[in-house]
Backbone as a chain_set.jsonl record, in Angstrom:
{"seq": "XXXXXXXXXXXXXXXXXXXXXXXXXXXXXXXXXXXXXXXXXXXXXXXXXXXXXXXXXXXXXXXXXXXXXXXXXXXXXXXXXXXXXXXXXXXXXXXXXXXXXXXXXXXXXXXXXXXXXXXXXXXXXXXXXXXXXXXXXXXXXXXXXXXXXXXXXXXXXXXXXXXXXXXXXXXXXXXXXXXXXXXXXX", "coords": {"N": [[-7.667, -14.193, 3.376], [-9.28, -15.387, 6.057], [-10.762, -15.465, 8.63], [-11.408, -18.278, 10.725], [-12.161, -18.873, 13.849], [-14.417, -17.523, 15.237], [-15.716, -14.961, 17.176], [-13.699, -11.81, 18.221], [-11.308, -9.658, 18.532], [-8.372, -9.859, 16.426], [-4.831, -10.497, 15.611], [-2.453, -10.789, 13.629], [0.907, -11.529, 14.398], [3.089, -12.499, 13.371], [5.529, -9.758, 11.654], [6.172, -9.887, 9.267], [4.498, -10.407, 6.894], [2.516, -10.627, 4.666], [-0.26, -10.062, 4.017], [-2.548, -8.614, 2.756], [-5.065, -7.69, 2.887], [-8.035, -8.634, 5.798], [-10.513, -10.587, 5.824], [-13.145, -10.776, 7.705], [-15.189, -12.402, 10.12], [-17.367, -10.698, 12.491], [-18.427, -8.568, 15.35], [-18.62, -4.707, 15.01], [-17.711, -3.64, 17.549], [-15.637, -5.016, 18.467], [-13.5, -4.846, 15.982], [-10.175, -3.906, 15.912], [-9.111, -0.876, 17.17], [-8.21, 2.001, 15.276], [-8.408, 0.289, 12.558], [-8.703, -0.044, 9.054], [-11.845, -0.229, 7.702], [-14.213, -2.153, 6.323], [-17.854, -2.337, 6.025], [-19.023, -5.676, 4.581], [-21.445, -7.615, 4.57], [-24.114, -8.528, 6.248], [-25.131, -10.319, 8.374], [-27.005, -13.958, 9.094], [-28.206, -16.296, 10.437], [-29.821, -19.566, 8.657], [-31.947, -21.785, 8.611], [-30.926, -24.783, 5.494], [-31.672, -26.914, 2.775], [-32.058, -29.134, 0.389], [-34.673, -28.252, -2.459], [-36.307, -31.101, -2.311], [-35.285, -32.236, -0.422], [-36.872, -30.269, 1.131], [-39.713, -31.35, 0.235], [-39.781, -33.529, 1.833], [-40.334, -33.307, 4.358], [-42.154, -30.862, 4.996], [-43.124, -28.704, 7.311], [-41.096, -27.38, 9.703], [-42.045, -26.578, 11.968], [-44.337, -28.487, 12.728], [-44.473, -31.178, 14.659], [-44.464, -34.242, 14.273], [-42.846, -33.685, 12.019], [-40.546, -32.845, 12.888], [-39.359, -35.331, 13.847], [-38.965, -36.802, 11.407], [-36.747, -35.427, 10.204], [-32.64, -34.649, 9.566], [-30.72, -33.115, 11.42], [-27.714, -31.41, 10.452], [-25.057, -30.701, 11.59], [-22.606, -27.827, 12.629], [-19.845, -27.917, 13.75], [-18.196, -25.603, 15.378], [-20.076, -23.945, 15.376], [-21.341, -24.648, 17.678], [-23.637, -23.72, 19.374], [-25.98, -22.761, 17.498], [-27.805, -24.117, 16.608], [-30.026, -24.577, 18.458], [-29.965, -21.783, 19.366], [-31.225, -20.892, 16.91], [-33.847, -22.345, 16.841], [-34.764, -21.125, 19.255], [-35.753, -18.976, 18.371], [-36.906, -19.151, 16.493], [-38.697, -20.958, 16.887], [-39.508, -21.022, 19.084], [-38.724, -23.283, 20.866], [-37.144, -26.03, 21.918], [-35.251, -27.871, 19.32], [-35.518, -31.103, 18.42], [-34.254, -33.45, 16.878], [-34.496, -36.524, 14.627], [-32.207, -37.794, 13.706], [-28.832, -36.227, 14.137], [-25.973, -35.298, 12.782], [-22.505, -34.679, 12.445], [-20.469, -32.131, 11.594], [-17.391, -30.751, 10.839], [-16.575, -27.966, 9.952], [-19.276, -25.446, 9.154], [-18.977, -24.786, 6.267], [-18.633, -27.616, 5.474], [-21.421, -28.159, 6.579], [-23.153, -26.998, 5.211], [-22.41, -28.415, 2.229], [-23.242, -31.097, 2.914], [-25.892, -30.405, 3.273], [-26.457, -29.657, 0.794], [-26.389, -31.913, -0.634], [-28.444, -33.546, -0.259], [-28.608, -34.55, 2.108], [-29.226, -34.038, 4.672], [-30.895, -30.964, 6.749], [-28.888, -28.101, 7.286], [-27.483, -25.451, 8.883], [-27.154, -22.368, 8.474], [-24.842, -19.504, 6.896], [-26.402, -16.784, 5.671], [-25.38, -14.614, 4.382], [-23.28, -16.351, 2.547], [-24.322, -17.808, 1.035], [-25.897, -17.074, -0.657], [-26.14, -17.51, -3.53], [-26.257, -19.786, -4.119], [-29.13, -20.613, -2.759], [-30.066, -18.459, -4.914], [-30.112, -19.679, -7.034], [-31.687, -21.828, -6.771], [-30.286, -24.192, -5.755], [-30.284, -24.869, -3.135], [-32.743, -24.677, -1.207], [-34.492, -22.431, 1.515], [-35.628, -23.898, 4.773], [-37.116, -23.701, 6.623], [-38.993, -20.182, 6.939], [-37.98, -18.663, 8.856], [-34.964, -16.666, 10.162], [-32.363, -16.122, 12.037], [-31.28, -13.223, 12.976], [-28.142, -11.793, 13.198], [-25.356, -10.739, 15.626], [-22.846, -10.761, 14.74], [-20.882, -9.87, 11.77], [-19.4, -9.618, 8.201], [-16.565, -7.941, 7.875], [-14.335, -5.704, 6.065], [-11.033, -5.787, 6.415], [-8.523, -3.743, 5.552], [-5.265, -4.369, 5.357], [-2.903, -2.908, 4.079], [-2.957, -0.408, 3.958], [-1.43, 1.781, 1.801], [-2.617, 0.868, -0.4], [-5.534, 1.775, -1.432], [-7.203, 1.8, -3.344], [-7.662, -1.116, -4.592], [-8.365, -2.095, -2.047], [-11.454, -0.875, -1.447], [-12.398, -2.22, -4.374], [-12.287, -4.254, -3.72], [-13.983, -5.399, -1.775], [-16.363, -4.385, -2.835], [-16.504, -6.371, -5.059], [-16.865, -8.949, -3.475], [-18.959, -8.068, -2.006], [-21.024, -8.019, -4.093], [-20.734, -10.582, -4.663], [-21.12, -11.984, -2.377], [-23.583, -11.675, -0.967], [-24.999, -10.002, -2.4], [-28.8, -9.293, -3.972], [-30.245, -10.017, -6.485], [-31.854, -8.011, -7.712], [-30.958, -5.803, -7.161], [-29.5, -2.573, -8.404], [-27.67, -1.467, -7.819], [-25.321, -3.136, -7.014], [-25.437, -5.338, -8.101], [-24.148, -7.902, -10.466], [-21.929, -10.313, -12.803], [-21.794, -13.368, -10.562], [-18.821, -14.164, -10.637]], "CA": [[-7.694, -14.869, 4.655], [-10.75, -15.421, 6.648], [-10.486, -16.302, 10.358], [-12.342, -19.072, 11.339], [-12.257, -18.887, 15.154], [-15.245, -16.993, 16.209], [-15.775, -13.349, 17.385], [-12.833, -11.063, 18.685], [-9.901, -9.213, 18.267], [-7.27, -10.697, 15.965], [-4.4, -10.019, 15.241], [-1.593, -11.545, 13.17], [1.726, -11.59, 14.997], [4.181, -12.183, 12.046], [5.233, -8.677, 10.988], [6.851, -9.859, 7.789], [3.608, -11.11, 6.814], [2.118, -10.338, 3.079], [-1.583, -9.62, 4.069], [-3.017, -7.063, 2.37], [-7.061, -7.626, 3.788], [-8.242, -9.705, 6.035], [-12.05, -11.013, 5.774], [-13.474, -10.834, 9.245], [-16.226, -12.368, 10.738], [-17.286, -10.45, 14.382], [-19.051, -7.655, 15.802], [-18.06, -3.881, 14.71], [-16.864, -3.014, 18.586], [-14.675, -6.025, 18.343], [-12.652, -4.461, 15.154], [-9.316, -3.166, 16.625], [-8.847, 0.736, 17.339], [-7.3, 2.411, 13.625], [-8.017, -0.511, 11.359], [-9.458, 0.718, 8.225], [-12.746, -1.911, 7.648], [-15.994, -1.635, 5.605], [-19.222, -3.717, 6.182], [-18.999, -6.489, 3.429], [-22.379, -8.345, 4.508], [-24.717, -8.256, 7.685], [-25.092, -12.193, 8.87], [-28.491, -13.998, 9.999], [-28.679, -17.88, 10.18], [-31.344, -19.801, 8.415], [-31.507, -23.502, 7.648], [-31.58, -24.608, 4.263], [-32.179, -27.88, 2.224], [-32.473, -29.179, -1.216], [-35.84, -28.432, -2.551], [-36.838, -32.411, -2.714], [-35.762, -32.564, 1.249], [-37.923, -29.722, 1.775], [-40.808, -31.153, 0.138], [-40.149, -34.595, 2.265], [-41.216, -33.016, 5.853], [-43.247, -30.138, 5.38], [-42.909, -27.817, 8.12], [-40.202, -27.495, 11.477], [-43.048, -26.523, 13.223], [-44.89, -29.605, 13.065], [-43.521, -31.718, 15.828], [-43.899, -34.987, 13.613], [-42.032, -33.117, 10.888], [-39.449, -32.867, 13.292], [-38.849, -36.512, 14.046], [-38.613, -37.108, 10.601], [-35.554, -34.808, 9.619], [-32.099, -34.774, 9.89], [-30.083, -31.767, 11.756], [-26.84, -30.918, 10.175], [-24.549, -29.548, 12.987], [-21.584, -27.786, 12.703], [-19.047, -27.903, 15.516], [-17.475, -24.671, 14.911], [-20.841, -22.968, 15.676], [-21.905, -25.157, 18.367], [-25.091, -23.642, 19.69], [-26.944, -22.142, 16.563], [-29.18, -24.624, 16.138], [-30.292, -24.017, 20.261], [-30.171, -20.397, 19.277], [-32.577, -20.695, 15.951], [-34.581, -23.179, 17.38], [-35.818, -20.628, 20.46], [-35.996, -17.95, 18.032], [-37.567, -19.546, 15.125], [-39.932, -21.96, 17.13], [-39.921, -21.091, 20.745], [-38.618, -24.478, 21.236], [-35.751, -26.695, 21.58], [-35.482, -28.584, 18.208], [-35.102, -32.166, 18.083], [-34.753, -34.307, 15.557], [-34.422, -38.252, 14.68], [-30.778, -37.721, 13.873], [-27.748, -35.199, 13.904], [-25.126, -35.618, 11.797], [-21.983, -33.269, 13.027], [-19.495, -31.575, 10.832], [-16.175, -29.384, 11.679], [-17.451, -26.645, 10.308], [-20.567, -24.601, 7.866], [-18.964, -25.192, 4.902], [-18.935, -28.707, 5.213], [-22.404, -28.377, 6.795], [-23.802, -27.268, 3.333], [-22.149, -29.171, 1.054], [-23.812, -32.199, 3.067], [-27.322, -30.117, 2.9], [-26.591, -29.867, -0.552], [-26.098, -33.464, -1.02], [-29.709, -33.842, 0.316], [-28.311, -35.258, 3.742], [-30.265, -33.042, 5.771], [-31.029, -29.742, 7.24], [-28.063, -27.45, 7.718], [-27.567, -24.28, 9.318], [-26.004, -21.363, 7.279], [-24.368, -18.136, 7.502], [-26.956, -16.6, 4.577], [-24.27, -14.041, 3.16], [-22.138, -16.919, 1.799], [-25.267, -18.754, 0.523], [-26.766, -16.584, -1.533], [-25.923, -17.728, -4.975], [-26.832, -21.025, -4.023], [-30.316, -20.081, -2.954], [-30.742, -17.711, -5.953], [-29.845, -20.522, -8.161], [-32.439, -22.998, -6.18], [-30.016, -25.338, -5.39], [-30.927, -24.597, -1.776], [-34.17, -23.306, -0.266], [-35.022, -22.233, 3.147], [-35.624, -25.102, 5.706], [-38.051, -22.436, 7.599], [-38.829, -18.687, 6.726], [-37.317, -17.502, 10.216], [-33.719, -16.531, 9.993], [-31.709, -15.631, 13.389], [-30.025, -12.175, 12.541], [-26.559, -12.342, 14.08], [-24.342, -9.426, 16.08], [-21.307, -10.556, 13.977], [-20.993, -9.17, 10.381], [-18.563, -9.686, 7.373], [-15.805, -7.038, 7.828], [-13.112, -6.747, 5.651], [-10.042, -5.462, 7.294], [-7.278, -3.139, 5.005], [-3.814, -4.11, 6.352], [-1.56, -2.351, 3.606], [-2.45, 0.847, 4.309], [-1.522, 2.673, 0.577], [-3.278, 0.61, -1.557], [-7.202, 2.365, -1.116], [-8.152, 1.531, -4.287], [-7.775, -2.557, -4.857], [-9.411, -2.387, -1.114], [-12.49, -0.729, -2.228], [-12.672, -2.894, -5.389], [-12.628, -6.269, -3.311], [-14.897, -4.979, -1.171], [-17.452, -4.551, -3.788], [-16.238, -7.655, -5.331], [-17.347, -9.242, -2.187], [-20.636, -7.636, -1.597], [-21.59, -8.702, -5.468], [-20.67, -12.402, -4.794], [-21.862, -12.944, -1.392], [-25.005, -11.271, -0.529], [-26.769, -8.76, -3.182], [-29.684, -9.394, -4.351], [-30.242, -10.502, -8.036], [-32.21, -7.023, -8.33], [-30.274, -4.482, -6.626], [-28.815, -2.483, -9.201], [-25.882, -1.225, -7.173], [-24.688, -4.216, -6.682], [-26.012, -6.9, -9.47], [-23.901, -8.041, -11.356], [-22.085, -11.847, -12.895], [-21.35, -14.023, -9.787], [-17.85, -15.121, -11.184]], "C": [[-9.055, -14.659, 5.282], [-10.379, -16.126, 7.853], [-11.644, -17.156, 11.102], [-12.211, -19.46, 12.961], [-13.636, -18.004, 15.864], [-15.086, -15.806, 16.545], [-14.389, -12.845, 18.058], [-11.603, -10.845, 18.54], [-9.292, -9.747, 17.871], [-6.092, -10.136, 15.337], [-3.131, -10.843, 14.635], [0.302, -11.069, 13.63], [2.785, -11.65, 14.158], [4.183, -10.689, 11.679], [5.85, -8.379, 9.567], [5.839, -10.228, 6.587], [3.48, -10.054, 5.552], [0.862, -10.39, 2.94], [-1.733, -8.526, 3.77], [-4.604, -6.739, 3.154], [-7.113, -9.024, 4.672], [-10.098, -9.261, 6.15], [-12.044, -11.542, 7.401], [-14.878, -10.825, 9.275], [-16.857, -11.676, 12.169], [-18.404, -9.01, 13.978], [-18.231, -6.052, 15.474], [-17.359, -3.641, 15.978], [-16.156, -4.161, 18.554], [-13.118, -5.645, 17.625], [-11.658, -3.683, 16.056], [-9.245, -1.415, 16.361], [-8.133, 1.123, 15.841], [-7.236, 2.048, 12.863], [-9.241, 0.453, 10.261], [-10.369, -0.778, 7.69], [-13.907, -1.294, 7.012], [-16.635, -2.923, 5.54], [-19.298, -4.61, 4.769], [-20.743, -6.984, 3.403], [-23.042, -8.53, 6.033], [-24.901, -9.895, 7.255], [-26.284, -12.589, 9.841], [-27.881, -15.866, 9.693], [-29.899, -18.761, 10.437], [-30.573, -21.048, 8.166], [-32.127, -24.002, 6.689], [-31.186, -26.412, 3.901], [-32.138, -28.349, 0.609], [-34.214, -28.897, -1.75], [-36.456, -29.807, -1.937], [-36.669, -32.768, -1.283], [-36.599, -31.894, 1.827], [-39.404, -30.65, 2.118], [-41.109, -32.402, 1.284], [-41.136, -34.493, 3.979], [-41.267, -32.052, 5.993], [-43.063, -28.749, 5.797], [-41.929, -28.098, 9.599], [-41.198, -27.594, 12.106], [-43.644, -27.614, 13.706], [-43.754, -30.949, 13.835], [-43.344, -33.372, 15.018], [-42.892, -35.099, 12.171], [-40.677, -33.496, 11.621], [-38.436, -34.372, 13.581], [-38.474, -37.415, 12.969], [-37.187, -36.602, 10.016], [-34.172, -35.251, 10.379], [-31.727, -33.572, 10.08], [-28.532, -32.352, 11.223], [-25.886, -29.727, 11.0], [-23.199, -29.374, 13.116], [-20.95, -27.538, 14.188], [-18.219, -26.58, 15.871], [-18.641, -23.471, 15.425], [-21.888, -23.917, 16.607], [-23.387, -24.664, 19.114], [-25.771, -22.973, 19.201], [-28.096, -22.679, 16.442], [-29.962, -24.779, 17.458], [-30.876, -22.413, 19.898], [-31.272, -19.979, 18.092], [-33.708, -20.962, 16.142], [-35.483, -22.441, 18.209], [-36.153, -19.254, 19.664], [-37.161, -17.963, 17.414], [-39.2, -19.701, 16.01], [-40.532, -21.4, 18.844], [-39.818, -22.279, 21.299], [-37.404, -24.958, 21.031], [-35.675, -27.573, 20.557], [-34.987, -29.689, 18.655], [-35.589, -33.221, 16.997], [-34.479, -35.551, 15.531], [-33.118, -38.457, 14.64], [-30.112, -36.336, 13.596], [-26.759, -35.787, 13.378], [-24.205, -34.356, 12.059], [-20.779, -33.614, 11.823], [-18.196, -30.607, 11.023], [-16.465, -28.151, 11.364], [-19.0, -26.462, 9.434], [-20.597, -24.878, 6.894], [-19.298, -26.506, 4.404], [-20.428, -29.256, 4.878], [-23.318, -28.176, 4.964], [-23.45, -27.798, 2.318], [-22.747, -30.601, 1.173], [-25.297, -31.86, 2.586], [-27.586, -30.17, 1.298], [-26.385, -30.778, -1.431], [-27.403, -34.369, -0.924], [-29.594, -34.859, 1.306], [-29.191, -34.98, 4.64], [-30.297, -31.429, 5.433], [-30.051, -28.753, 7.437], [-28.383, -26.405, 8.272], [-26.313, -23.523, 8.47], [-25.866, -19.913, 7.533], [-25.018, -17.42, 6.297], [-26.427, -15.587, 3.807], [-23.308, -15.498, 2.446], [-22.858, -17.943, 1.181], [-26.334, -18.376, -0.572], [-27.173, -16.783, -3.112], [-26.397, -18.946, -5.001], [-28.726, -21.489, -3.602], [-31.02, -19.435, -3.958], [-31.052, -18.529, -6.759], [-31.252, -22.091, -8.174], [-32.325, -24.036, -6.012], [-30.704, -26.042, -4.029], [-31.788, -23.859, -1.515], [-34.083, -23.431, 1.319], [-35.61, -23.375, 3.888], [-37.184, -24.493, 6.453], [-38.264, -21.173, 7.126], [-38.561, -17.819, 7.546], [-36.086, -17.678, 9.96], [-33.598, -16.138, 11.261], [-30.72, -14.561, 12.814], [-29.064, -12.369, 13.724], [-25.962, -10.691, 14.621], [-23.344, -9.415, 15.278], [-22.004, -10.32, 12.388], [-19.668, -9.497, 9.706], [-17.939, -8.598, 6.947], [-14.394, -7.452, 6.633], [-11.929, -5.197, 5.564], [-8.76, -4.737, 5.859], [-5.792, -3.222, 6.004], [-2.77, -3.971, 5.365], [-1.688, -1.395, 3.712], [-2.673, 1.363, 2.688], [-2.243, 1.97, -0.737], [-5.182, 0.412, -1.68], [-7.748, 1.174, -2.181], [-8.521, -0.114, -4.806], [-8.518, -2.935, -3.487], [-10.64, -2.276, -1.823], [-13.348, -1.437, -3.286], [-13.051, -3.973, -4.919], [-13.7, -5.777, -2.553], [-16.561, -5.172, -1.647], [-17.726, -5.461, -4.585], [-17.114, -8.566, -4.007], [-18.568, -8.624, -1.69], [-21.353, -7.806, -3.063], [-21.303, -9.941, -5.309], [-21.379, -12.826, -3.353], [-23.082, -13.083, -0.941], [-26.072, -10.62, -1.628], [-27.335, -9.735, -4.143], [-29.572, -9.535, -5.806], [-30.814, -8.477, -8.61], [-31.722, -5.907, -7.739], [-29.297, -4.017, -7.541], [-27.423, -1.915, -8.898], [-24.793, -2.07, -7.308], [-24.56, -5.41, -7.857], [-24.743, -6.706, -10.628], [-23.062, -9.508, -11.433], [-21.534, -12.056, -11.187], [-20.144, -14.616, -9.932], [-16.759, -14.357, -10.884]], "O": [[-9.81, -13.752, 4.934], [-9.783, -17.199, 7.951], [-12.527, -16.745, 11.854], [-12.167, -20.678, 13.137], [-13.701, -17.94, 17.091], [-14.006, -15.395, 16.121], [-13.856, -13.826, 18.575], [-10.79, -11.76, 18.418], [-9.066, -10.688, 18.631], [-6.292, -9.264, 14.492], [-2.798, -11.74, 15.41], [0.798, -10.165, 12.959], [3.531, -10.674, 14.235], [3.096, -10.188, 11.391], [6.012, -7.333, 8.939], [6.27, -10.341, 5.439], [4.098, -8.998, 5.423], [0.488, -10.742, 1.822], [-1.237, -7.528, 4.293], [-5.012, -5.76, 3.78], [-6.54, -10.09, 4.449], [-10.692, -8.214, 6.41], [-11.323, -12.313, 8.034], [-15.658, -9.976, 8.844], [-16.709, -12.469, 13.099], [-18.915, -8.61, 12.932], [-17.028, -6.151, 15.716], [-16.181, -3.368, 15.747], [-16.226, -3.735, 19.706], [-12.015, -5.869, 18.123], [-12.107, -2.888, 16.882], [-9.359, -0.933, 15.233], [-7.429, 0.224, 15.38], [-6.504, 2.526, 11.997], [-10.162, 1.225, 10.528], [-9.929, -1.892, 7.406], [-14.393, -0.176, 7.182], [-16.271, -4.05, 5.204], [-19.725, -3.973, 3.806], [-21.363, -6.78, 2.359], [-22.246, -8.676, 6.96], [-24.823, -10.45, 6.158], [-26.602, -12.026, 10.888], [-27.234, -16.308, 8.744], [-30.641, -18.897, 11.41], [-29.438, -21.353, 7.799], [-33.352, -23.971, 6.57], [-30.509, -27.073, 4.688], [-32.233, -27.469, -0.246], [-34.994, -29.625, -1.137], [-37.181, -29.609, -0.963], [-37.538, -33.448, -0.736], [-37.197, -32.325, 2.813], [-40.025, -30.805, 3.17], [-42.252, -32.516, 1.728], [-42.039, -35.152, 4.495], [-40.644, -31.635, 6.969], [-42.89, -27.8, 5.033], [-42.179, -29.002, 10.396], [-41.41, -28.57, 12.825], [-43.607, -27.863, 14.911], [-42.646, -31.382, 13.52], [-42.208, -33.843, 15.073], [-42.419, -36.05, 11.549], [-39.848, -34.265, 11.134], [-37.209, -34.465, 13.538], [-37.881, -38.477, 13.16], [-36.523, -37.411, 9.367], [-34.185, -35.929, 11.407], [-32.106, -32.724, 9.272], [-28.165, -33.496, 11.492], [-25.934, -28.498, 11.041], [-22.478, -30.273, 13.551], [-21.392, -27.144, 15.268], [-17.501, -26.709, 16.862], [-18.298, -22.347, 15.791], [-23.088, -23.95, 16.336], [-24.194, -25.567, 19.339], [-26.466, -22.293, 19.957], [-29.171, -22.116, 16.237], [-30.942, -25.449, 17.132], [-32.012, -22.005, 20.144], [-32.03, -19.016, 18.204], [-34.641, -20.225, 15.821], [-36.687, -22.7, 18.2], [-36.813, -18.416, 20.278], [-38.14, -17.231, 17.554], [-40.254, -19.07, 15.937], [-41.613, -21.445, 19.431], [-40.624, -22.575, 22.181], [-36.628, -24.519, 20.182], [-36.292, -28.546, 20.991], [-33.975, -29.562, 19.345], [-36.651, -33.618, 16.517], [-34.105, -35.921, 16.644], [-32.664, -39.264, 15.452], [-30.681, -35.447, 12.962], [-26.693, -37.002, 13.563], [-24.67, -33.218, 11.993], [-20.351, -34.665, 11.346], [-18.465, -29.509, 11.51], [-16.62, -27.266, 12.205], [-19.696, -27.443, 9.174], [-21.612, -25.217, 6.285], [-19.948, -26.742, 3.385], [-20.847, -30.008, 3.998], [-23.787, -28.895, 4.082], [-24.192, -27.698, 1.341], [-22.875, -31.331, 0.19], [-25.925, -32.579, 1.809], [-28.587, -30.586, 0.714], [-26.228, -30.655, -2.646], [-27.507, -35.526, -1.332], [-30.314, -35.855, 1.375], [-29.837, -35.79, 5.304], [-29.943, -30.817, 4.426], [-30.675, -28.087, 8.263], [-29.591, -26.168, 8.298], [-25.199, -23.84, 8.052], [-26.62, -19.242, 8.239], [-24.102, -17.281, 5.487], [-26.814, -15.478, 2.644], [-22.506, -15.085, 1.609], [-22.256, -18.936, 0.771], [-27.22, -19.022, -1.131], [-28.161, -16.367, -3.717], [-27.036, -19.25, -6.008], [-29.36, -22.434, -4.072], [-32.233, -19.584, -4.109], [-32.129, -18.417, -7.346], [-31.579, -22.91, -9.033], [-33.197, -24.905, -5.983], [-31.31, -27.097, -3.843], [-31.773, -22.628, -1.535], [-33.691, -24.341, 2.049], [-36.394, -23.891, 3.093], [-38.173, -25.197, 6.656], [-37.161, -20.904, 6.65], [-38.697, -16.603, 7.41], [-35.796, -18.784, 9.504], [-34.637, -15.76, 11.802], [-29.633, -14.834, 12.304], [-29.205, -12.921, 14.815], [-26.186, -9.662, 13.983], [-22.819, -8.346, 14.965], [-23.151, -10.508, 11.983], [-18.725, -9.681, 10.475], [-18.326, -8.059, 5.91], [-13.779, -8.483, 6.362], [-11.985, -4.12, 4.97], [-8.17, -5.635, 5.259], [-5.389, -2.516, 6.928], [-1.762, -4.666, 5.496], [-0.608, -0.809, 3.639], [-3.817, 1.4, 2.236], [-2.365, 2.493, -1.845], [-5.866, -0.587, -1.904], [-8.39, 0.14, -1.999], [-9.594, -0.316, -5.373], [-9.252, -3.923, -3.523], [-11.034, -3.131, -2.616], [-14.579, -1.408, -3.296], [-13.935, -4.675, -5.408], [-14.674, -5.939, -3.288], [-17.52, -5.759, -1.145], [-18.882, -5.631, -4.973], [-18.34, -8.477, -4.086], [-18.984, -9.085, -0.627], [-22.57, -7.653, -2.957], [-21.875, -10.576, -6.195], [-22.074, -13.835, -3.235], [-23.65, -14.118, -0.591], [-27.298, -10.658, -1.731], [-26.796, -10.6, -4.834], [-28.561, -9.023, -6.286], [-30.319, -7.852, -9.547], [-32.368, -4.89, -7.992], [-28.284, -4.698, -7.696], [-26.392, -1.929, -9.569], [-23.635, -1.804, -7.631], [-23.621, -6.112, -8.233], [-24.483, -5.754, -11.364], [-23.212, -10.18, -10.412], [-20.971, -11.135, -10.596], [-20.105, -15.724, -9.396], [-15.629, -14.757, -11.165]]}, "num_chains": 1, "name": "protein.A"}
């Protein structure tokens, strides 16, 4: 499970329920009081591209760059590209068109269609970058307060936690050369 609502406290109300983990996006003081949780993936958002849209306009910075592209805007994370934009550029981005999506996922599967520009959560993009489906849009990323927690709710079973855990920090984020971590993507 993965809760797509946005930062804070959650809690699942069924108590007949057959969750063993839940995958949580949010901030560590967010996580409820006693849950047992380990950092899966720290979270920045960068916007990324197909190579071949990169090469079409250049640089963000350049202000006729900008009137050439398309923004890719999910609705789900309504003011990221506001929030990259003053980070990245020191400016409010605009572009010739936006193109809106319900959520991220969608958003990159359009970027990766060579639609446009997306914005991305760069733990869940990493394989797709390594691979050079997708490159970087920009070389500024917006690190984020929320992080990829992932939540133990059976209690006696440590050890299949632990395992996904690490499962999950080998598929979403590490590095091709980190030998802790490296190993197949599958």
């Amino acid at each position: 499970m993965s809760w797509l609502g946005g930062t804070g406290p959650h809690r699942l109300e069924a108590p007949d329920t057959e969750l063993h983990i839940e995958m949580r996006w949010t901030r560590k003081d967010e996580l409820l009081p006693g849950e047992r949780s380990a950092l899966i993936a720290a979270d920045s958002a960068i916007p990324i591209c197909t190579p071949e849209y990169r090469a079409r306009y250049r640089d963000l910075a350049d202000s006729s760059a900008r009137r050439r592209v398309t923004l890719i805007c999910p609705l789900n994370w309504p003011d990221i590209w506001d929030r990259w934009s003053a980070h990245a550029l020191d400016l409010h981005l605009d572009a010739a068109q936006k193109i809106y999506f319900q959520n991220s996922a969608l958003c990159v599967q359009a970027a990766a269609s060579g639609v446009g520009i997306a914005i991305a959560h760069s733990a869940l993009i990493a394989a797709e970058l390594d691979g050079g489906k997708l490159v970087r849009a920009h070389s500024q990323a917006l690190e984020l307060a929320e992080c990829y927690y992932a939540v133990d709710k059976s209690g006696p079973d440590l050890d299949f936690f632990d395992e996904f855990v690490l499962w999950c920090r080998r598929n979403m984020c590490a590095p091709a050369d980190d030998p802790e971590l490296a190993g197949d993507r599958t």
